[in-house]
C-alpha positions in Angstrom: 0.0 0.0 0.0 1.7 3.5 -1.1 1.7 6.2 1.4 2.8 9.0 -0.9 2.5 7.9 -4.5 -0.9 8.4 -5.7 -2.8 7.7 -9.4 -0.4 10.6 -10.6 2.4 10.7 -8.3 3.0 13.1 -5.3 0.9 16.0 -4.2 0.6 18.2 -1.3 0.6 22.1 0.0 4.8 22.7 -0.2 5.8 23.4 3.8 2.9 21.9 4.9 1.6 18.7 3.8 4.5 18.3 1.2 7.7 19.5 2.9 12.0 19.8 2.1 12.9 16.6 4.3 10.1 14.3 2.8 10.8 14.9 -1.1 14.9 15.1 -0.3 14.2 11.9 0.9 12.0 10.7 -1.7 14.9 11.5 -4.5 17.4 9.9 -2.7 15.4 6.9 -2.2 14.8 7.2 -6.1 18.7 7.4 -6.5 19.3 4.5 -4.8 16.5 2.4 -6.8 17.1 3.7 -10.1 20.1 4.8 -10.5 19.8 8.1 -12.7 22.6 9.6 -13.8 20.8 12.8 -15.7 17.5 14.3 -15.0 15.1 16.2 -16.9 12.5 18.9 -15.1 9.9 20.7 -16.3 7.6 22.9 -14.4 4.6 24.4 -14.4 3.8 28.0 -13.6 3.1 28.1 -9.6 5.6 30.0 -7.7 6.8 27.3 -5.7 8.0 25.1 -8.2 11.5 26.2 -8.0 11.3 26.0 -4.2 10.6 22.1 -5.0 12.9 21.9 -7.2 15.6 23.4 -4.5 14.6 19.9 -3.0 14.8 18.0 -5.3 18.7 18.5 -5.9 19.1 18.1 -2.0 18.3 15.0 -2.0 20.3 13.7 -5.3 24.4 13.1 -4.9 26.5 15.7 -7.0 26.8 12.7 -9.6 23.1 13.2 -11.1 23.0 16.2 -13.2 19.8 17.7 -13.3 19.0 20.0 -16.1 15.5 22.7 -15.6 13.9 23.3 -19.3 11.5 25.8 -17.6 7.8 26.0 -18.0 6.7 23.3 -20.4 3.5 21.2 -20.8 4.1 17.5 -18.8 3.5 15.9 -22.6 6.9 17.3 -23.3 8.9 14.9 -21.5 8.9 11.8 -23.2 10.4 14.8 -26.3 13.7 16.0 -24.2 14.1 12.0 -22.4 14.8 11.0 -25.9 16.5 14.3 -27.6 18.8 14.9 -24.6 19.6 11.0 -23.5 18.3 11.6 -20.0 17.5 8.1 -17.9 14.9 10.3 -15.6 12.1 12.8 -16.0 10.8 15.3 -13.1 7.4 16.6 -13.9 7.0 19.3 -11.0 3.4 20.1 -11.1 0.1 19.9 -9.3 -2.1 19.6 -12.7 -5.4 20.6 -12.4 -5.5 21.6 -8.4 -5.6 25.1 -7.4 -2.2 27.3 -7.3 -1.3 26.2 -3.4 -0.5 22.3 -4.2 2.1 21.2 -5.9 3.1 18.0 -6.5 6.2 16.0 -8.7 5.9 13.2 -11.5 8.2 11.1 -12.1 9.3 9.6 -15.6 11.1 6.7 -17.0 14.1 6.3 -19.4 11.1 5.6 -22.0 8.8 8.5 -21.0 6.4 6.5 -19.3 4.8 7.2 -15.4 7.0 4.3 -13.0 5.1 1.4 -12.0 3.6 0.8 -8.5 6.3 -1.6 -7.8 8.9 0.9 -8.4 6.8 4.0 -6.5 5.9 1.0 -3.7 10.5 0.2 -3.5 10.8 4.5 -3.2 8.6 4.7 -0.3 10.1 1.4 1.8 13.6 3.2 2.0 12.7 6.0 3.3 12.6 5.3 6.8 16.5 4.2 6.4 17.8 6.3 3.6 20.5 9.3 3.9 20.8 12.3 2.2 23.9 12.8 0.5 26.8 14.8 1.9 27.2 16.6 -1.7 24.5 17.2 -2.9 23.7 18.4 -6.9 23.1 21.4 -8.2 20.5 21.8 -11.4 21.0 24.3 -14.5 18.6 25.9 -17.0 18.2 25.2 -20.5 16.0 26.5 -22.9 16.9 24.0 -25.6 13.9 21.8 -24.5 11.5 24.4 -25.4 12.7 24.3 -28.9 12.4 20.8 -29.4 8.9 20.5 -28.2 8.0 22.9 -30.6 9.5 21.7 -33.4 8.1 18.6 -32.4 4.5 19.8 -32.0 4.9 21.6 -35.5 5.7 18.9 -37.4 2.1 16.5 -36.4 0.7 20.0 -37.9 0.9 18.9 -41.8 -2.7 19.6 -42.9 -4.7 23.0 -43.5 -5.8 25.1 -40.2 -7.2 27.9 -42.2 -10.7 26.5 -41.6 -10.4 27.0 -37.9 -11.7 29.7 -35.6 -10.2 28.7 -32.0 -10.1 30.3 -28.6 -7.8 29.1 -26.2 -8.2 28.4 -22.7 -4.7 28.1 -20.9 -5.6 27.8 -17.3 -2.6 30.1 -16.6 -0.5 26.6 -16.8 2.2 25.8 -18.7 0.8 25.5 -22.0 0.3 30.0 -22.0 3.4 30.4 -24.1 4.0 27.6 -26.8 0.2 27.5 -27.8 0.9 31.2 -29.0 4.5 30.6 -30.7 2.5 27.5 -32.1 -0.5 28.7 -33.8 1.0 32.0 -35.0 2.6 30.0 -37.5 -0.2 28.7 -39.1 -3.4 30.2 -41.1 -6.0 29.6 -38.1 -7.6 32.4 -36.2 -7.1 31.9 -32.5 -7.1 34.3 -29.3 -5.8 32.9 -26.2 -7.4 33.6 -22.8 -6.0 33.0 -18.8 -2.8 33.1 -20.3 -1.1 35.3 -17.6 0.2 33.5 -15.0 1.3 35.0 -11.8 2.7 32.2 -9.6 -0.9 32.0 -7.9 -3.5 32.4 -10.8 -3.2 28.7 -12.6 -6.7 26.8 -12.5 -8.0 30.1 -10.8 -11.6 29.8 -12.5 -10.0 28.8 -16.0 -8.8 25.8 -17.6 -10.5 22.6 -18.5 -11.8 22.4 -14.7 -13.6 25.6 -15.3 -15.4 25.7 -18.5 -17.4 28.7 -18.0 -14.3 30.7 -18.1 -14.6 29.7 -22.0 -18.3 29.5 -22.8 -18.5 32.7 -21.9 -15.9 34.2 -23.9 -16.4 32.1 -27.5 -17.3 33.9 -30.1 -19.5 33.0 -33.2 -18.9 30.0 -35.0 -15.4 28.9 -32.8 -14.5 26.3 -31.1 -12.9 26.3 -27.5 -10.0 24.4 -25.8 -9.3 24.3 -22.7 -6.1 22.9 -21.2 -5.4 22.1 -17.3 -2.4 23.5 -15.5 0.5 21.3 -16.8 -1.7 20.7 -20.3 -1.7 17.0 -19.6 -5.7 17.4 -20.5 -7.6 19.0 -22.9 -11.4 19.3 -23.1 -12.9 21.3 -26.0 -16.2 23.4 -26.8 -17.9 23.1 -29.8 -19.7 26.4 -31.7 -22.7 25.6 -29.9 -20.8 25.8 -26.8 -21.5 22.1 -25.8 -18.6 20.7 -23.8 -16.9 17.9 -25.5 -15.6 15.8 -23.2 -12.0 13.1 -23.1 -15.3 11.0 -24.3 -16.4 12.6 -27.0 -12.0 13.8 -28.1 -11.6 9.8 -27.7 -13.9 8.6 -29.9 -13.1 11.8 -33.3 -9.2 10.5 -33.2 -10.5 6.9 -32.9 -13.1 7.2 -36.2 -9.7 9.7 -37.8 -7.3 6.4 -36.7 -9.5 3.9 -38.1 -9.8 5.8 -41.3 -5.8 6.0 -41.8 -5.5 2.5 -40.9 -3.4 3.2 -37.5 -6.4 1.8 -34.8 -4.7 -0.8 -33.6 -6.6 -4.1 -33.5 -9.8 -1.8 -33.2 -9.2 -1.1 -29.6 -10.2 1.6 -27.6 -8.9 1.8 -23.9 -11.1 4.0 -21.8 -11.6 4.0 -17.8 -14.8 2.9 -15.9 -15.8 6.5 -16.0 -16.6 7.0 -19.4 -20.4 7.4 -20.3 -22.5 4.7 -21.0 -23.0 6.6 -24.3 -19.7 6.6 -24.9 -19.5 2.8 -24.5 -22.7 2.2 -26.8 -20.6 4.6 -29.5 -17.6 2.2 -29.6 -20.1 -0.8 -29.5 -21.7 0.7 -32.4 -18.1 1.3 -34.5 -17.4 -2.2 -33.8 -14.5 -1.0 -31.4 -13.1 -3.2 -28.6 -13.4 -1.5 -25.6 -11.2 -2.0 -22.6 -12.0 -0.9 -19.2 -9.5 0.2 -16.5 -9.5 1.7 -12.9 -8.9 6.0 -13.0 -6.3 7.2 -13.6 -3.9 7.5 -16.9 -1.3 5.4 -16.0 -3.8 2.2 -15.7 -5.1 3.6 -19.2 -1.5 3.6 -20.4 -0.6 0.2 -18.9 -3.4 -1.7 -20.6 -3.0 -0.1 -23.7 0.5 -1.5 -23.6 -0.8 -5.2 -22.8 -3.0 -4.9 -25.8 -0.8 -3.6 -28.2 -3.3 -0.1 -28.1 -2.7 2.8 -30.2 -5.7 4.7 -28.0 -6.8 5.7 -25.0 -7.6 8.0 -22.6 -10.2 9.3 -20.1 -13.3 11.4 -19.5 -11.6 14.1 -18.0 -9.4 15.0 -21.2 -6.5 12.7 -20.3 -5.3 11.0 -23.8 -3.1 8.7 -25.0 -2.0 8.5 -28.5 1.0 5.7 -28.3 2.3 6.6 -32.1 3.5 9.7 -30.6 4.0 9.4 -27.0 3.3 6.9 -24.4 2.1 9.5 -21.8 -1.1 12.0 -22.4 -0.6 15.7 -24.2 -2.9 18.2 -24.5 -1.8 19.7 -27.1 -1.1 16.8 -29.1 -5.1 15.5 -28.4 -5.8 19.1 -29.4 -3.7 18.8 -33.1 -5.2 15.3 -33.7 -8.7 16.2 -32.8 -8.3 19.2 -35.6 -6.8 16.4 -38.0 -9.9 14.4 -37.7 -12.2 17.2 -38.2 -10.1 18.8 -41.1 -10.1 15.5 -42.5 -13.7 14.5 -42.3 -14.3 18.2 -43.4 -17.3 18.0 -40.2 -17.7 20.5 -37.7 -17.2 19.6 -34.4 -20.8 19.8 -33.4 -21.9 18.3 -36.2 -20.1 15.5 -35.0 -21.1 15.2 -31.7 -24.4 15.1 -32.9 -23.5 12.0 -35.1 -22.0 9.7 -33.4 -22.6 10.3 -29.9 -25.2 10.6 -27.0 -24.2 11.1 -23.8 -26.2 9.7 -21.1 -27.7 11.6 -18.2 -25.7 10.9 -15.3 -25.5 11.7 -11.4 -22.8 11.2 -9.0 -23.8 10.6 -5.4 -21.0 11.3 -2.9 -22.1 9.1 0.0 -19.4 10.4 3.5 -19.2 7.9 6.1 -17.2 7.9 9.3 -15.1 5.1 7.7 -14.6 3.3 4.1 -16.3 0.0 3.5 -13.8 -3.0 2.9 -13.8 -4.8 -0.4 -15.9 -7.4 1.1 -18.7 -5.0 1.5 -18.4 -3.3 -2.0 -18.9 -6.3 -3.6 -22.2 -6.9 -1.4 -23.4 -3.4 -2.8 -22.4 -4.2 -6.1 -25.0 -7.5 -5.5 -27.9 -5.4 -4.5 -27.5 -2.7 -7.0 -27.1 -5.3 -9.5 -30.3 -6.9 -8.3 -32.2 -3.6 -8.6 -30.7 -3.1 -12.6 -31.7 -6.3 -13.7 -35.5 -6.0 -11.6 -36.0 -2.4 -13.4 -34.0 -3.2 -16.8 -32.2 0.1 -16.6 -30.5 1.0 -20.0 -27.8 2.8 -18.1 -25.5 1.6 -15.8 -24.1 2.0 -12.5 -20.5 2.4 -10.6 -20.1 2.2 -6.7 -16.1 2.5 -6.0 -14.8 3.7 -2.6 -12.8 7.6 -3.0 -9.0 7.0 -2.6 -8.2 10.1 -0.1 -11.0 10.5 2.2 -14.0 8.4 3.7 -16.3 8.8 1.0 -18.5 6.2 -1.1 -19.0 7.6 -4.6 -21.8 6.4 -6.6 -22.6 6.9 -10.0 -25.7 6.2 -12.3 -26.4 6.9 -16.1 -29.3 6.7 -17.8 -31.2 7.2 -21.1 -33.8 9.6 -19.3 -33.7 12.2 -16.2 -36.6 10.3 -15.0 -35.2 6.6 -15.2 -32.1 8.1 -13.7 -33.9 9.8 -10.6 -35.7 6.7 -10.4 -32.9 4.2 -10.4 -30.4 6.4 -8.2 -33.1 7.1 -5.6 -33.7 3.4 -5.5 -30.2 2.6 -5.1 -28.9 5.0 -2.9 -31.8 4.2 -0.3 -30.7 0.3 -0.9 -27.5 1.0 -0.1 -28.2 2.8 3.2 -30.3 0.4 4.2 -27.7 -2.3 4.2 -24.9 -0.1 5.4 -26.5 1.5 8.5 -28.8 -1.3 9.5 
């Protein structure tokens, strides 16, 4: 069981719930296990990232050099590992959580997130590890900022002159290279919460925050909306309907298919994708595999299956042909392939080829978690109740990972089956846990 490590690494509030001693510790613990003997950072735009990095080199011996590219969307890793011949990536960023956390990633050799065997062997040394005497010191490069872009210019090889985009940066780390990106080509674009200040990333903006881009969209454009480090993207189509990581998933899915480059027909999603969603990829005679949240379970199975997609409702998306880790801005550049290519607007898409059902989330606190044993006896009853009702929906119970909380989720072809059903269920489930 991992103390520290979560689904995306390490978070916390710097000097108070993540402090100096616990991530010096942390990196030497990583020295010792892996062995690096050059790292890579990236940051994002809150002002303690440096201060995080400060730790980071106090706990790594003056034998790993540790080179800072800056400010750089996370999706840019996997770019400088290769370029620059690191063996270690540091991705020092809290994502989507509001400017006071912070948190570090860390990245293999092959610029993919470490395994929970290797995160699990971190955390057992640290209650005997020692930091080193000399300890190393990191410098700055810009180099990696040039190679990203390069890279991200050459997936653009098809005509953006069609395209009426506004921008959505979340104050993150995407604020500067979406700009020295599109300005290059014939789109029109304006960029919006693209101003950080060290405290202002996610700040009501960002693909956590739609409104923020609803409101401002003009006439016939489309939004996007990244999070802080720009691992996610989430667009807006010119009806300003949210499209979803569903909805993103399944336009570079039909675009892969029609290039031949859909692997097997597979589609990896996670168990919180819509039930539309599910019915879509039934429906284009894709193979759909489920895994638990989180990208690097998304990422793991689509490695078992040989998967050249996958992703997550909450923008997270995996493209493996160009890197084995989600990016934003590379979801964003394949999404405009597939439209360009269809020549479709992206609302006439969504209208196409998916319906999203209904759905409501239930957050159930209790003074403690249920074990596994008693999940599964929920997951009887409400099981019971689907097949006595003959819900064309479904249903997820899972347990929250970081507090006492039982989450519970229902979808639904119709508001009023889904009251129905989730009322039903919900008192079900009281009834057997507090009797």
């Amino acid at each position: 069981m991992k103390q520290y490590f979560g689904t995306d690494g390490i978070r916390g509030i710097p000097n108070k719930t993540l402090n100096k001693d616990l991530v010096s510790k942390i990196f030497s613990s990583v020295e010792k296990e892996l062995s690096p003997v050059s790292v890579a950072v990236i940051l994002d735009t809150r002002s303690s990232s440096l201060e995080l990095l400060g730790w980071i080199c106090n706990g790594l011996s003056e034998n790993v050099q540790v080179v800072n590219y800056g400010v750089l969307p996370s999706g840019s890793m996997p770019i400088l590992l290769k370029k620059f011949e690191h063996d270690l990536g540091v991705i020092i960023s809290a994502s989507h959580n509001p400017s006071e956390y912070n948190g570090i990633k860390l990245i293999n050799d092959v610029g993919s997130k470490l395994t929970d065997e290797v995160e699990i062997n971190i955390e057992n040394n640290l209650q005997t590890i020692s930091l080193p005497e000399k300890t190393s010191i990191s410098k700055s490069s810009t180099e990696g900022y040039d190679a990203y872009l390069e890279y991200l210019e050459s997936l653009i090889d098809f005509d953006l002159s069609s395209f009426n985009i506004l921008f959505d940066t979340a104050n993150g780390s995407s604020y500067k290279i979406i700009e020295d990106l599109f300005q290059s080509t014939k789109s029109k674009f304006k960029i919006i919460a693209n101003a950080p200040d060290g405290q202002n990333i996610n700040s009501n903006c960002g693909a956590t925050h739609l409104d923020n881009l609803v409101s401002n969209l003009g006439k016939n454009q489309i939004g996007a909306a990244f999070d802080g480090d720009a691992d996610r993207l989430i667009l807006v189509d010119e009806n300003r309907s949210s499209c979803n990581g569903d909805v993103i998933i399944l336009l570079i899915a039909k675009y892969l298919e029609a290039i031949n480059k859909l692997n097997n027909n597979i589609v990896v999603s996670t168990v919180m994708s819509n039930f539309g969603f599910k019915k879509a990829a039934e429906k284009n005679n894709y193979h759909n595999i489920e895994t638990s949240v989180g990208d690097k379970y998304v990422a793991a199975a689509m490695s078992e299956h040989n998967a050249s997609l996958g992703g997550e409702q909450s923008g997270h998306i995996i493209i493996s042909d160009e890197l084995p880790v989600g990016d934003g801005l590379v979801s964003l550049i394949y999404s405009l392939k597939a439209l360009a290519f269809f020549n479709t607007s992206l609302s006439e898409f969504k209208d196409s080829n998916i319906t999203e059902y209904p759905q409501k989330l239930i957050n159930l606190e209790l003074d403690t978690l249920p074990s596994d044993e008693k999940i599964k006896e929920l997951n009887v009853i409400a099981d019971n109740l689907y097949n006595e009702v003959g819900l064309d929906g479904r249903y997820l119970i899972r347990k929250s990972g970081t507090e006492p909380i039982l989450r519970v989720l229902v979808e639904a072809q119709s508001e009023e089956e889904l009251s129905n059903f989730s009322e039903e269920l919900i008192i079900n489930i009281k009834n057997h846990l507090f009797t």
